[in-house]
Structure formats: structure tokens, C-alpha cells
C-alpha positions as CSV (number, residue, x, y, z in Angstrom):
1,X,3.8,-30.5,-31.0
2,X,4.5,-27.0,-30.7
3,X,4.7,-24.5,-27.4
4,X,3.4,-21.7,-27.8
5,X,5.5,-19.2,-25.9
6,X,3.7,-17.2,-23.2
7,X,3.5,-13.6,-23.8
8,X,5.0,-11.3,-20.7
9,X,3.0,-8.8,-19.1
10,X,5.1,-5.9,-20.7
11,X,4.6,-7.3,-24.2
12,X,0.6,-7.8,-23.3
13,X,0.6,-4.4,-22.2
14,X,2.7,-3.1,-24.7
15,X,0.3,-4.4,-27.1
16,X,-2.8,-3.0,-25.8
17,X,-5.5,-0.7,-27.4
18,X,-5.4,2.4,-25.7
19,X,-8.1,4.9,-25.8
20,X,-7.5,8.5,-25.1
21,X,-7.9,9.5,-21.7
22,X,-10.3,11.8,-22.4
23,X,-12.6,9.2,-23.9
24,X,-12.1,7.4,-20.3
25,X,-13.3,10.9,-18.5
26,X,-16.0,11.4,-20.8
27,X,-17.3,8.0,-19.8
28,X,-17.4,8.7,-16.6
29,X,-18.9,12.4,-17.1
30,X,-15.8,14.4,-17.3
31,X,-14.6,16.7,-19.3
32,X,-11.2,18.1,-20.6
33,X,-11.7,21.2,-18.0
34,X,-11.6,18.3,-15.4
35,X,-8.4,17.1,-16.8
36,X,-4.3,18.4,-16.8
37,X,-3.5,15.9,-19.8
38,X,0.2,14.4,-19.5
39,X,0.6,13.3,-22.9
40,X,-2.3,11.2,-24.7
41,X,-3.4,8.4,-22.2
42,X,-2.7,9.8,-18.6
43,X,-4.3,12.7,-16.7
44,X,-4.5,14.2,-13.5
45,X,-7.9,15.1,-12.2
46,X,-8.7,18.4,-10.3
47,X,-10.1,18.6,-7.3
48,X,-13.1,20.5,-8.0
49,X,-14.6,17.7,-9.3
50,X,-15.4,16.7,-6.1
51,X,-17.5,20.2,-5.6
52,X,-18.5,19.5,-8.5
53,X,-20.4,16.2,-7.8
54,X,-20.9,16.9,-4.2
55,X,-24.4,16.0,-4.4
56,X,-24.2,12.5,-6.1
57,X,-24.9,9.4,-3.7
58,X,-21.8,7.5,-3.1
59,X,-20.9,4.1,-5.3
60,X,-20.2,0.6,-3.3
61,X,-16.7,0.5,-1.6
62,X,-14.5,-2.7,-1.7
63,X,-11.4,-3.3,-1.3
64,X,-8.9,-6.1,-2.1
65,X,-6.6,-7.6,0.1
66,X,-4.9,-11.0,0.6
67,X,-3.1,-13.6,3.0
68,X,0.0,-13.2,4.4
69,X,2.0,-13.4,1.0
70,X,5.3,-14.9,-0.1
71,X,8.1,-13.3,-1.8
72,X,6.2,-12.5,-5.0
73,X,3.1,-11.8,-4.0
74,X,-0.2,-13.3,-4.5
75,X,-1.9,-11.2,-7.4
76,X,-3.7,-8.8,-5.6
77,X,-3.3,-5.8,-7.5
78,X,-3.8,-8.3,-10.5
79,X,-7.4,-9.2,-9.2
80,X,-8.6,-5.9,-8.0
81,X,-7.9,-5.0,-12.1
82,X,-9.7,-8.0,-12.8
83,X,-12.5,-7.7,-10.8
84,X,-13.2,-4.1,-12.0
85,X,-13.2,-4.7,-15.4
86,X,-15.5,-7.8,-14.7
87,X,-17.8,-5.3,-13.0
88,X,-18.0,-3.1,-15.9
89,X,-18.7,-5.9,-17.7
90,X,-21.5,-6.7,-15.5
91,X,-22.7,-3.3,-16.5
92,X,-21.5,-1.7,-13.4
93,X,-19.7,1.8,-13.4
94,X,-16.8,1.2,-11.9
95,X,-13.5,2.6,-10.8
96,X,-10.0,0.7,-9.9
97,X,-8.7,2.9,-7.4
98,X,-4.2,2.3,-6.3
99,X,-1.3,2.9,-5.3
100,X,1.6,4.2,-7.5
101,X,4.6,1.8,-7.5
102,X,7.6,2.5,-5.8
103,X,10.8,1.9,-8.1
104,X,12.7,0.5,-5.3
105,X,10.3,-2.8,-6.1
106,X,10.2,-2.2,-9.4
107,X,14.0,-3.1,-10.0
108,X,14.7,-5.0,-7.0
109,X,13.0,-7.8,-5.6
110,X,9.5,-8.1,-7.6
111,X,9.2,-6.0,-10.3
112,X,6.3,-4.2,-11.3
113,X,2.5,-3.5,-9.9
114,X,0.5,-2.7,-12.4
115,X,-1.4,-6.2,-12.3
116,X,-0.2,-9.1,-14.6
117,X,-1.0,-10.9,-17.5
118,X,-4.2,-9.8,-18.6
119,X,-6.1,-7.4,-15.8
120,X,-3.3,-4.8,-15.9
121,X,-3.3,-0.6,-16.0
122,X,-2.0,0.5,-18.7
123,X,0.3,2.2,-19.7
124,X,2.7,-0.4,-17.5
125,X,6.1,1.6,-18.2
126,X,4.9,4.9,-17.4
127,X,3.1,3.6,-14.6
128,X,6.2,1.5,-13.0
129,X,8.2,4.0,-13.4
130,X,8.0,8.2,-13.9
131,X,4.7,8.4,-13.9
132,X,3.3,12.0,-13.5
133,X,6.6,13.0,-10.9
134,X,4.4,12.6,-8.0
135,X,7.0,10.3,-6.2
136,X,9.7,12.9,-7.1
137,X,7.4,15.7,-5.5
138,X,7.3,14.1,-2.6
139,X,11.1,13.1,-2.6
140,X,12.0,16.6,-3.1
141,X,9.1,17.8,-0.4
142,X,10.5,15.7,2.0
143,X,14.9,16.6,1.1
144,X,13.5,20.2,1.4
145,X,12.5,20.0,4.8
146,X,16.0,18.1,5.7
147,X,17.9,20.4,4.2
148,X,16.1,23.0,6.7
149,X,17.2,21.3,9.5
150,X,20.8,21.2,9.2
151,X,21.0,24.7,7.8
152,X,18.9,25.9,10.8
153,X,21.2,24.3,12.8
154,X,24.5,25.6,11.2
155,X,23.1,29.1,11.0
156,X,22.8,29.6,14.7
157,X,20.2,26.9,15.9
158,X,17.7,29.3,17.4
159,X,15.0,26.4,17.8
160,X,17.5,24.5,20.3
161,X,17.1,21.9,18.1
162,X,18.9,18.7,19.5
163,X,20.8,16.8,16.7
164,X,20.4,13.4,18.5
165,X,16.9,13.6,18.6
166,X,16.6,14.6,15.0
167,X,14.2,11.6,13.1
168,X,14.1,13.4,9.3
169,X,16.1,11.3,7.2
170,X,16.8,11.8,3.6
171,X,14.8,9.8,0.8
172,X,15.4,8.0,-2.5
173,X,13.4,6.1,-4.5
174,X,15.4,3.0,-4.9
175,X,16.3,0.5,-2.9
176,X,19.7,1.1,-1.4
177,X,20.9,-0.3,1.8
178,X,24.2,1.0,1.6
179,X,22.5,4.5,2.6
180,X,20.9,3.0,5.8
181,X,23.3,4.3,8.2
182,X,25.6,7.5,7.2
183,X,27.4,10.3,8.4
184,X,26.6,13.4,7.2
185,X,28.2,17.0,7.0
186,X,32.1,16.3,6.8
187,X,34.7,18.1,5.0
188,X,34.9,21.6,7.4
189,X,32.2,23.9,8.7
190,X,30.8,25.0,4.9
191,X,29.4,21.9,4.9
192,X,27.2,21.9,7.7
193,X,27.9,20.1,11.2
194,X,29.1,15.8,11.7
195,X,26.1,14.2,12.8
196,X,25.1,10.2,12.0
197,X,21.6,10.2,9.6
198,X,20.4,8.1,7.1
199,X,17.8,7.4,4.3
200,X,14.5,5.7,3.6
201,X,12.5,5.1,0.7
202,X,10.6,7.4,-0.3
203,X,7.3,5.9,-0.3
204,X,8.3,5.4,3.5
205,X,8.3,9.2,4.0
206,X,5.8,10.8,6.0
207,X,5.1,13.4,3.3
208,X,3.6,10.2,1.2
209,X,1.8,9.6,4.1
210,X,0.2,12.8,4.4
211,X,-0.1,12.9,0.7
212,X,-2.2,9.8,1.1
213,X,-4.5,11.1,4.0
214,X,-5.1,14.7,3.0
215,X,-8.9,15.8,2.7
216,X,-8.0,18.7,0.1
217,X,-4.8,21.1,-0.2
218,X,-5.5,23.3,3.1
219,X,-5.3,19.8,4.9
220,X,-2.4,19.0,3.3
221,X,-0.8,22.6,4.2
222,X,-1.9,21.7,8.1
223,X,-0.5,18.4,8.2
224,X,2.7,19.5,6.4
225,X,3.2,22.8,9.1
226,X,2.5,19.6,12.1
227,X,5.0,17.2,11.4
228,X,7.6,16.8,14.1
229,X,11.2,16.8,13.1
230,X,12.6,16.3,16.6
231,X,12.9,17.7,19.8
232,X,14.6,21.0,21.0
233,X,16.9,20.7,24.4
234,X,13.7,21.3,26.6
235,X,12.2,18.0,24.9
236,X,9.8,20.0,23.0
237,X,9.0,18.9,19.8
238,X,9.8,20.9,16.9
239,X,8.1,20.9,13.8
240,X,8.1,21.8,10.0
241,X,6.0,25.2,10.3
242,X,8.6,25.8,13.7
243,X,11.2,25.7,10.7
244,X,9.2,27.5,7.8
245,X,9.6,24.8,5.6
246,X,5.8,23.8,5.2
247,X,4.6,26.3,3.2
248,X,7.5,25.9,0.5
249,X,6.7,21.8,0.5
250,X,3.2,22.9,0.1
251,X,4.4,24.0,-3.0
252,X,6.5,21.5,-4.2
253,X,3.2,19.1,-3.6
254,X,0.2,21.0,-5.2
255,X,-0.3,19.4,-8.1
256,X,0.9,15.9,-6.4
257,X,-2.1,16.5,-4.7
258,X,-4.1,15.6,-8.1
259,X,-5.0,11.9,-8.7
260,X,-4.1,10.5,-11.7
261,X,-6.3,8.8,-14.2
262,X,-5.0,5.9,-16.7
263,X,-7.1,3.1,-17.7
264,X,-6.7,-1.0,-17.7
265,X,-6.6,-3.2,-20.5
266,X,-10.1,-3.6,-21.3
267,X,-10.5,0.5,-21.8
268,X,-11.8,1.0,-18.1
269,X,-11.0,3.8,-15.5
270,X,-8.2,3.7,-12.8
271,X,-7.2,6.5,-10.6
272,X,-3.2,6.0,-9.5
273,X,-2.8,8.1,-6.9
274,X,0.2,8.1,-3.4
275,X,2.2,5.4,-2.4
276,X,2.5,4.6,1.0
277,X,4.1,0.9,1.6
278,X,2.0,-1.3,3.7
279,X,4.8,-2.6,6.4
280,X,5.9,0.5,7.4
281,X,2.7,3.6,6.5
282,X,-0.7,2.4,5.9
283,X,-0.7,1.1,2.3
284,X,-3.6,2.9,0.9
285,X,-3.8,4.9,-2.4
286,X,-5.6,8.3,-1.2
287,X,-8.5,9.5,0.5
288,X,-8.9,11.9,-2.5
289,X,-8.6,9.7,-4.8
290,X,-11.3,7.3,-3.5
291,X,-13.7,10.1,-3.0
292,X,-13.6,11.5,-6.2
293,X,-14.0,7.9,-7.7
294,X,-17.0,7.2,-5.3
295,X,-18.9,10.1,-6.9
296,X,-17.9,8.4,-10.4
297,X,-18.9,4.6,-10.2
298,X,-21.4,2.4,-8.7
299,X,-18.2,0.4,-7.7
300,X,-15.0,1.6,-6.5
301,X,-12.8,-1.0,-6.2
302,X,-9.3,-0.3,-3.9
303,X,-6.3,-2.1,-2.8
304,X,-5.3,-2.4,0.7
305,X,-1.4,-3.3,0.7
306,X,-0.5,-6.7,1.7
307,X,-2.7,-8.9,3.8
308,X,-5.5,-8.1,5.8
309,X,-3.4,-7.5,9.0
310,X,-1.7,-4.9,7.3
311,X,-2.9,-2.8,4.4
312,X,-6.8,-3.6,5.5
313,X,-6.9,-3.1,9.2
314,X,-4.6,0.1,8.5
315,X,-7.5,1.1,5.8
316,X,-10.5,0.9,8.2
317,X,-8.7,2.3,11.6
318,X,-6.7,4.6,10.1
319,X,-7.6,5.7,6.5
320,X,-11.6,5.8,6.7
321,X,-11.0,6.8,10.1
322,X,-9.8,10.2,8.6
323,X,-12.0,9.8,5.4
324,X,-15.2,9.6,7.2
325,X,-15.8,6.6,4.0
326,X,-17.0,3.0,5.3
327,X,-16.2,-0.3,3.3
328,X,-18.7,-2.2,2.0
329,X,-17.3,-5.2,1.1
330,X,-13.8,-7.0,1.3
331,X,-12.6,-9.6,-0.8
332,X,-9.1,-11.8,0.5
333,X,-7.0,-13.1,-2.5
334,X,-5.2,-16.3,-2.0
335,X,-3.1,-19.1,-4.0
336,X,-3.1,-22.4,-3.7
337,X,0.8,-22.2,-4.0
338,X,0.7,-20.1,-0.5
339,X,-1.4,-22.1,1.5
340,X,1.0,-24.7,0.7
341,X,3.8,-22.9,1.9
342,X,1.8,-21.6,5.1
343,X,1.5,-25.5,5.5
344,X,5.1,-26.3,5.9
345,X,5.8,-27.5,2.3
346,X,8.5,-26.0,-0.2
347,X,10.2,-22.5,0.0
348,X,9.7,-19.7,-2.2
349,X,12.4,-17.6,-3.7
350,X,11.9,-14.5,-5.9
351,X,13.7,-14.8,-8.8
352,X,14.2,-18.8,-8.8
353,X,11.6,-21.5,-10.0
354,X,9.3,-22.6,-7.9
355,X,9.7,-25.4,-6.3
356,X,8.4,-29.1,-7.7
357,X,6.4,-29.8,-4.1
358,X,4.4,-26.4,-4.7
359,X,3.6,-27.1,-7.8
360,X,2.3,-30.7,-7.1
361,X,-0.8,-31.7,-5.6
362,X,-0.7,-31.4,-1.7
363,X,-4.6,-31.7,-0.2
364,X,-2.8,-31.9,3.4
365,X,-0.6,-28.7,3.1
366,X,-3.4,-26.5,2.0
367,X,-5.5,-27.8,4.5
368,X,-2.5,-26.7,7.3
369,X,-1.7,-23.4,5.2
370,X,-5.7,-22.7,4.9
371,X,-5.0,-21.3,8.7
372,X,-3.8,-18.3,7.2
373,X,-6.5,-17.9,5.4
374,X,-9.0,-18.1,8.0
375,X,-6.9,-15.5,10.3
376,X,-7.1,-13.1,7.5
377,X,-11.4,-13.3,6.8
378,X,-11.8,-13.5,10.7
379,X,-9.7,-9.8,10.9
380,X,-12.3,-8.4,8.3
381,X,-15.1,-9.8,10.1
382,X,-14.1,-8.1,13.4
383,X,-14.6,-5.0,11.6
384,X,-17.8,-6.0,10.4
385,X,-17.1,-5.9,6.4
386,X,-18.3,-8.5,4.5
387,X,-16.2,-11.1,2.9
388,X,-15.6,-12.7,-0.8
389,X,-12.3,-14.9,-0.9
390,X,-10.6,-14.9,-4.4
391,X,-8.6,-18.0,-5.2
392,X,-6.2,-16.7,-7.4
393,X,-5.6,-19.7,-9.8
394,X,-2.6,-21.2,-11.5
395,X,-2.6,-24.0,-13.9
396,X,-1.5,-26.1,-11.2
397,X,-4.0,-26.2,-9.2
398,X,-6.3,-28.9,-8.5
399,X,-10.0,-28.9,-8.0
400,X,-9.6,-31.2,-4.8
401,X,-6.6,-28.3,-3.4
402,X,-9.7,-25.6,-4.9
403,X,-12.2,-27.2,-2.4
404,X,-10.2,-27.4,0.5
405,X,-9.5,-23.7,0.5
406,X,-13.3,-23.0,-0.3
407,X,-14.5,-25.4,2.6
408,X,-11.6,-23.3,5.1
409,X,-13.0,-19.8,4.2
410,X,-16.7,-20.6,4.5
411,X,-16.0,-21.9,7.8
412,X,-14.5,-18.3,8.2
413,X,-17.0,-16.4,7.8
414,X,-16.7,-15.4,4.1
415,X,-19.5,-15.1,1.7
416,X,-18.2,-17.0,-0.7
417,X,-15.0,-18.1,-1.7
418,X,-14.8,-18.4,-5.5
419,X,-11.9,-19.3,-8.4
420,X,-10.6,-16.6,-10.2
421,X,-8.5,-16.4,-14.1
422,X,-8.4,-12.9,-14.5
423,X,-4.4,-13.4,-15.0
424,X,-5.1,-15.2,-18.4
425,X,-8.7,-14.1,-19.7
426,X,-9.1,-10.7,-18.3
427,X,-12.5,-9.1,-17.1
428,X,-14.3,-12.5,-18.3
429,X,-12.3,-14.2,-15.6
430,X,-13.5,-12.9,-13.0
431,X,-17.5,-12.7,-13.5
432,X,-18.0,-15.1,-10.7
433,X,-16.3,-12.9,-8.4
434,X,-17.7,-10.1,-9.5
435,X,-20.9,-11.4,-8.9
436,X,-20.3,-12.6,-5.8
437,X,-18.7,-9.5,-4.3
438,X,-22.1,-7.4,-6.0
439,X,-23.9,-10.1,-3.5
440,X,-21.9,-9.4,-0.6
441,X,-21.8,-5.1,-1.0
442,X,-25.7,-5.6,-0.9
443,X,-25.3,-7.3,2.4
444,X,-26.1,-5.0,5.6
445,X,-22.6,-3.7,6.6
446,X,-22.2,-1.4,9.6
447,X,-18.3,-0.9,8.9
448,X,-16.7,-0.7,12.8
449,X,-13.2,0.2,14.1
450,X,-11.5,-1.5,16.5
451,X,-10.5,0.7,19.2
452,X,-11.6,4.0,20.1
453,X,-9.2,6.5,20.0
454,X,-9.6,8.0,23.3
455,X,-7.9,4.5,24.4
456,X,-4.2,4.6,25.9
457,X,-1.6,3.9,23.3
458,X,-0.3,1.3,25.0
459,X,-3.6,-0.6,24.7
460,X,-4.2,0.2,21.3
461,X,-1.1,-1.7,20.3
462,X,-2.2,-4.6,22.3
463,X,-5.7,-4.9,20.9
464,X,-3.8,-5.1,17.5
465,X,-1.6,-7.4,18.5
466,X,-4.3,-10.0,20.3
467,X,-7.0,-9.4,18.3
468,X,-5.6,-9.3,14.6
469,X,-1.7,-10.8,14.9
470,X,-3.1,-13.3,17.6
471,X,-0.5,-12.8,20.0
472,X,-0.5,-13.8,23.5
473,X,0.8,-10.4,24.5
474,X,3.2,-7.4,24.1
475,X,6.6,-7.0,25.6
476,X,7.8,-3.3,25.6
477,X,11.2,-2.3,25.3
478,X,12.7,0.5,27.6
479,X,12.3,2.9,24.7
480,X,9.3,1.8,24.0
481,X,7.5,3.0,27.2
482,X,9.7,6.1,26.8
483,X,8.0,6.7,24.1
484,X,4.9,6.2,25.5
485,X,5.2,8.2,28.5
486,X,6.7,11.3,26.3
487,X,3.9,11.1,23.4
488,X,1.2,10.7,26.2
489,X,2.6,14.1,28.2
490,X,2.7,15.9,24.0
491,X,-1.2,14.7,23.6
492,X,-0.1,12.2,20.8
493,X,-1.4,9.5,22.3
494,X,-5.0,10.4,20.7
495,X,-3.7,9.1,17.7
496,X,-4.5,5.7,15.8
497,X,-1.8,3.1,15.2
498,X,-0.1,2.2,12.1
499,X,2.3,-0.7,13.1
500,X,5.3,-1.4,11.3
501,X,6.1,-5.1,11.2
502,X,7.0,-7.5,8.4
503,X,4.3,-9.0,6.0
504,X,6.0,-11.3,5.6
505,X,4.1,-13.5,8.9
506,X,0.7,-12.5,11.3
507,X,3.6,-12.0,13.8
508,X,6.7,-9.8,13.8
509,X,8.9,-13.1,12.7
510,X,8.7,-13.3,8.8
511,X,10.0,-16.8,9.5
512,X,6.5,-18.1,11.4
513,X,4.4,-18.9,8.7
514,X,1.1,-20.2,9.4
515,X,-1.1,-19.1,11.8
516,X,1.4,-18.4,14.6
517,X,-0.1,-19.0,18.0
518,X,1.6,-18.8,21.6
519,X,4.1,-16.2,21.1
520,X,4.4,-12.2,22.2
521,X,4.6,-8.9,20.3
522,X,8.0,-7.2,20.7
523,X,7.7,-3.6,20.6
524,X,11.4,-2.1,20.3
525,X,10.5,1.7,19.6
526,X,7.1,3.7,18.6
527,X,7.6,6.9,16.7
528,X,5.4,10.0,16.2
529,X,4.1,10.7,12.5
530,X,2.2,13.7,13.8
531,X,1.1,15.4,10.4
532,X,0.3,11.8,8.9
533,X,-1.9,11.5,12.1
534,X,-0.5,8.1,14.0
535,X,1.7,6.7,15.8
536,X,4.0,3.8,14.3
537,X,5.5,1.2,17.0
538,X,8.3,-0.8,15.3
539,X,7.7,-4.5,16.1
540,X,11.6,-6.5,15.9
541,X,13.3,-5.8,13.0
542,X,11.7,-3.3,10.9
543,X,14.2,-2.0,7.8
544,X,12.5,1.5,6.2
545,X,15.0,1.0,3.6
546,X,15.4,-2.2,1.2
547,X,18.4,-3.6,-0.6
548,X,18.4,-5.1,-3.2
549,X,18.8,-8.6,-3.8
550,X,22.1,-10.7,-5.5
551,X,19.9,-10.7,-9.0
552,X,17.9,-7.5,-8.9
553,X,14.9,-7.3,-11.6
554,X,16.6,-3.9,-13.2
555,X,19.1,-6.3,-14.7
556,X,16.4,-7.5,-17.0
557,X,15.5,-3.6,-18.0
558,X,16.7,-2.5,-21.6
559,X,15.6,-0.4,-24.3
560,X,15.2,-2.0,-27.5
561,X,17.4,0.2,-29.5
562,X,15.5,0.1,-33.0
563,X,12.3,0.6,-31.4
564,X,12.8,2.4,-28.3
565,X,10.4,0.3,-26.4
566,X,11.4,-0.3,-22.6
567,X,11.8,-4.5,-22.3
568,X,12.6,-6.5,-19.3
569,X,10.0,-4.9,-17.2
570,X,8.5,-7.7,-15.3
């Protein structure tokens, strides 16, 4: 008997038949004027078309989210491509709407995010990687404005500026722990003055942030002028337009500001467009982008970055907050292989085989893990949004281990909870969840937030905490209700909360898998992203710069020499 060897994403992607992306805008009734082409099969879309359209009814809004993942994730952006090319399918209009991939991910820990198997967007190297430069806009955007600082500062310091209260770091793109923690400005006076800084990602930066949430390129130019580097010796903040440096990152960002349209494997539309991670910003693609797509499609179909206590909840009380948009549906992705895991059996490692308990039959384990599960459609349902879970299935799966998770999210809440194969047969893998997510955007939804932002920061963070982490409580650290105090007195504390915590758990211990009960919130620090709009406490150890691990995935990225074809890439 012969194998037949499974084809990798990159070689299913690589061969794809792409159609030019014009013939994708003209599809949805745009034109080249509507376009700035990069090369044949990606585009960036200009922001008129949103005047343009103005007048159009809005499509159904859904986004994708999942459970609390493991290492490698539980194919979320995989079935948000798969269920918009079912919809289309269906004969529905519709629109993918994401994030761009950071490359700190891409060659480190779990490679690519353009989907997987066969629901991908295409094309996956361009997409992984370069892109359209918008990351590098924003890396340079962001470097700008730290430069500023520390030539202010050497050039006379007229703002006052306090150097230990300075919170602009640098930013790269790759994951690189070794630039955590450095020292900055040695070798003599030329080179500025000794202080200790350090890097993030760049995705981390508030800049993406802003990128994400900005209404049109005036807003953008507002939020830029408002964020706060630091403090002067008075304890005043400072800010980018106190510095001058706004306007010029305004530039640096303009065309940024564009989304970006590619397509999937079946030939239908996806607009790429910021990147903000999920643990750390609010892990949305942008308000722009979802605007534009709403006029566009009956169905826009998003992704909210990692599980619903992240990404989602960050979505609704944050990003439509701003956008004014309300969801209409939610679907929560889960594997069998998870569940397990949430139930005490096996550990998952990225980059080492799974284990043999995960990939046996285990009815009890997903039964324990199906906890998770629940926790995650129950935080959707306190918002009001209606609920589809999508088993995300592998050929391990069993149809008694399929039932247990379908009996654990009725008794949720959700709609429906319904097996998925988009990963090996595309669009056509995903008509019944299609169909079931058209059932539940026809439902009455009456989208709600959960807090009010006239309430005390303090008691924001604890209705989080309680109501979607389910924790008992929240223990503030000394600096902590510093911070309170200070951003209270400044008029911050109007602001919603993005909070920065693992995604790796419900809780801020990536080690407490389940649904952890009968434990507290530690809140170490809260910090001011002012031009974003919110406030993000840092709950235990939060890093806003990854490392990469002992067998990174860029050790698998080549070129194939007679070709020139990128392999290795996830």
C-alpha cells in the first residue's frame, strides 16, 4: 500500500490559482481607481471608498474566536477562511477581514497565519512576511518618535522630561529576548545620555494599536499627537505632539493607513489590515478595514485574537466601542486535542509530536477540558452575541469525543455547535457551519458592553477579572494603585481596559488550564496607552517581547535555489 504524502500549506498555497486582484475588486464593485496595486495579486484600498459607499446598509458581522489555545493554536484563522469561502459558496457576499502576521511568530514558535491546509489567503509568503511594509511603517513610526526623546533630551531637555519615567521603547519585528532589557547611549556625550531601555515587538507598539483603531487619517494624526511618552519632573505627562514628532509619524503611516486586499484559495476577498497581538493590545485587524468590508459583503467575517477572554471581549469593549459597529454573531473554535489537554491529559509542545494520549480516544478528558469551552460561549453570551461553536476536526477524533463537546456547548448557550474540515476540503467543509452561523446572525442580537466607561478603573479591571477570567478577586500591587491614583488625577481613567495577561489560561497562570476557579487576579502595574485609547494593567508576568525557542521555525526557511520559491514556511 502506498502513503500518499500530505501536501504542506506552503506547497498548497504555492500551488493555488490566483486571480488578479482586480478581478477580486471588481467582484465586489471596485475599480482600479479604488486600488494602489502592489504587484499582480495584492492591493491596498483607499479610503474613499467608504464615502463612496456611505449610503449602503451594512453586511452581518461575525467574528471568530476560540478557547483558551495550546502552543499551536487551534485553527482559528484557518476557520474564519473556511467559513468565508463556505459563505460565498452559499451565495453570500462575503469578506474575510485580519490581522497581518507578525514575523516574530512567523520564525519562532508557530509559524505562519495565513490559515492552513486548504482555507488559506493567498499569497502565504507575501503575507507571512513583507507584505505591503505596513509593519515596517509602523516600526519606523514608532523608532521615530524614540529617537525624539533622547535627542530632546541631549539637546537641552526643555520639556523637563524625566528619563526614569520614560515608557517608549524601541521596536523590531522579531522575536528577540536578548533586547529586553538594555542600556542605551554609551560611548561619550555624541551619543546621547546612559539611561536603561529596551524593545518590544513591534506589533506590541502602540502605533499598531492606533493604527488598528483609527476612524480615518485625521484620527490617526489626533491619536498620534496624544500618546504619552512619559512624565516631565512636575509629573505631567508628556506627549508625542509636546515633542513634534506626530506630524512626521503621520507621515511615515499614511498609506499604512490603507487596508490591504488579497484573496483566499477559492478566489474570494480578504482585507489584511494592522496587527495588534491579542495578550498584550486588543488583537483586532482595523476599524477601517471592517468598515469598508461591511459596505462590501452581506458577511464580514473577522478574527478576534486568541480566545474569547482575550481578542473577543477586547473587540466588543474596546474596538466597537470606538467603531460604533455591533457583532452580530460569534462563533468559538475548538479541538478535540484541547479539551483534552484542558482535562488534564498529555502536554503539548510546539515543534514535537503530539503526544499518543491526545491522539487517542479520551470521552472523560474532553468532558473535564469541555469546561473551557463553556467559560469561553458564556463570556460571549454576557455580551449578548450569539453563539455557533466550531469543532475544528482532526482525523483523530471520535464521534463519541465529537458529541461530548456538542452536548457541553449547547448546555452553554451556543446555537449550535457543529464539526468543521475546512483544513482538508476547503469552503465545502464548512457548509454546516456556514449555515449555522447564517441562523444565528438572523437571531435578535442587541450587542452590549460590559462596563460603562464612566466606571472607576479600578472596578473595571475587576469586572473583567470576575465576570470573564472568573476570579475571586484582584490584588493590586503598590504600583498598581499608583497608577491608579495618577491616571485618575490626568482624566485617564475614562478609558476602557485592554488587559495584558497570558492566553495561555482564563487566569494570569498559563499553567492553570481548565476552567480555573478559586484564585485572585494579580495586578503588578497598569500603563496609559493614551492615543490607542485604554489603559493596559499587566496581570503577573507579562513579556512584550518573545524569544525564540531552542528550534525556531526560521530554521526550516530556504529558497529553493533553481526555482526561487520560498520553502519551509510552515
Amino acid at each position: 500500500m502506498t502513503v500518499q504524502k500530505l501536501k504542506s500549506d506552503l506547497e498548497i498555497a504555492q500551488a493555488a490559482r490566483l486571480l488578479p486582484v482586480t478581478e477580486i475588486a471588481a467582484a465586489l464593485g471596485l475599480t482600479e481607481d479604488d486600488l494602489e496595486l502592489y504587484g499582480k495579486y495584492k492591493a491596498k484600498l483607499h479610503l474613499d471608498v467608504l464615502e463612496r459607499f456611505r449610503d449602503r446598509k451594512n453586511g452581518k458581522y461575525v467574528t471568530v474566536t476560540a478557547i483558551t489555545p495550546t502552543p499551536l493554536g487551534e485553527g482559528k484563522t484557518t476557520t474564519a477562511i473556511g467559513l468565508g469561502m463556505a459563505l460565498n459558496r452559499l451565495g453570500y457576499t462575503t469578506v474575510n477581514t485580519l490581522r497581518q502576521p507578525s514575523m516574530g511568530p512567523t520564525f519562532g514558535i508557530k509559524g505562519g497565519a495565513a490559515g492552513g491546509g486548504y482555507a488559506q489567503a493567498v499569497p502565504m509568503e507575501d503575507f507571512n512576511l513583507h507584505f505591503t511594509g505596513d509593519i515596517h511603517a509602523v516600526g519606523a513610526a514608532h523608532n521615530l518618535l524614540a529617537a525624539m526623546i533622547d535627542s530632546h533630551i541631549l539637546h537641552g531637555n526643555e520639556l523637563r522630561i524625566d528619563p526614569f519615567s520614560i515608557l517608549w521603547p524601541r521596536v523590531v519585528d522579531i522575536s528577540d529576548r536578548a533586547l529586553r532589557d538594555v542600556v542605551i547611549g554609551l560611548g561619550g556625550r555624541e551619543n546621547g545620555h546612559p539611561r536603561q531601555a529596551g524593545f518590544d515587538i513591534t506589533v506590541a507598539s502602540e502605533v499598531m494599536a492606533i493604527l488598528a483603531l483609527a476612524d480615518d487619517l485625521a484620527d490617526l494624526r489626533r491619536r498620534l499627537g496624544r500618546i504619552v511618552i512619559g512624565t516631565n519632573t512636575d509629573r505631567e505627562p508628556v506627549t508625542a505632539e509636546d515633542l513634534k514628532a506626530a506630524g512626521a509619524m503621520a507621515v511615515l503611516l499614511k498609506d499604512a493607513l490603507m487596508p490591504n486586499l488579497i484573496q483566499t484559495l477559492e478566489n474570494t476577498p480578504v482585507i489584511v489590515h494592522a496587527g495588534p497581538f491579542a495578550n498584550i493590545a486588543h488583537g483586532n485587524n482595523s476599524i477601517v478595514a471592517d468598515k469598508i468590508a461591511l459596505k462590501l459583503a452581506d458577511y464580514v467575517v473577522t478574527e478576534s485574537g486568541f480566545g474569547a477572554d482575550m481578542g473577543a471581549e477586547k473587540m466588543i469593549n474596546i474596538k466597537c466601542r470606538y467603531s460604533g459597529l455591533k457583532l452580530d454573531a460569534a462563533v468559538v473554535v475548538t479541538t478535540i486535542r484541547a479539551l483534552k489537554m484542558h482535562g488534564g491529559v498529555g502536554r503539548i509542545v510546539a515543534g514535537k509530536p503530539l503526544p499518543r494520549e491526545l491522539v487517542e480516544e479520551n470521552v472523560d478528558a474532553v468532558r473535564r477540558g469541555s469546561e473551557n469551552l463553556k467559560k469561553h460561549v458564556e463570556n460571549m453570551l454576557l455580551h449578548d452575541v450569539p453563539v455557533v461553536v466550531a469543532i475544528n476536526l482532526f482525523p483523530t477524533d471520535t464521534e463519541r469525543e465529537i458529541e461530548v463537546v456538542r452536548q457541553a456547548a449547547m448546555e452553554a448557550g451556543a446555537l449550535d455547535a457543529v464539526p468543521a474540515e475546512h483544513h482538508a476540503k476547503g469552503g465545502e467543509g464548512a457548509l454546516d457551519l456556514a449555515r449555522a452561523v447564517v441562523k444565528a446572525a438572523e437571531q435578535p442580537s442587541d450587542m452590549k458592553f460590559l462596563y460603562p466607561l464612566d466606571m472607576p478603573i479600578r472596578e473595571k479591571i475587576e469586572t473583567i477579572a470576575t465576570r470573564v477570567y472568573g476570579a475571586d478577586g484582584v490584588d493590586f500591587e503598590p504600583a498598581a494603585e499608583q497608577k491608579i491614583r495618577l491616571y485618575t488625577k490626568l482624566g485617564y481613567d475614562k478609558l476602557p481596559i485592554c488587559m495584558a495577561k497570558t492566553h495561555l489560561s482564563l487566569s494570569h497562570d498559563p499553567t492553570l488550564k481548565g476552567r480555573p476557579r478559586n484564585y485572585r487576579l494579580p495586578i503588578r502595574d497598569i500603563r496609559a496607552s493614551v492615543g490607542a485609547g485604554f489603559l493596559y494593567p499587566l496581570c503577573g508576568e507579562m513579556r512584550t517581547m518573545p524569544g525564540l525557542p531552542k528550534v525556531p521555525a526560521a530554521n526550516q526557511v530556504d529558497l529553493d535555489l533553481e526555482t526561487g520559491r520560498v520553502v519551509g514556511l510552515f
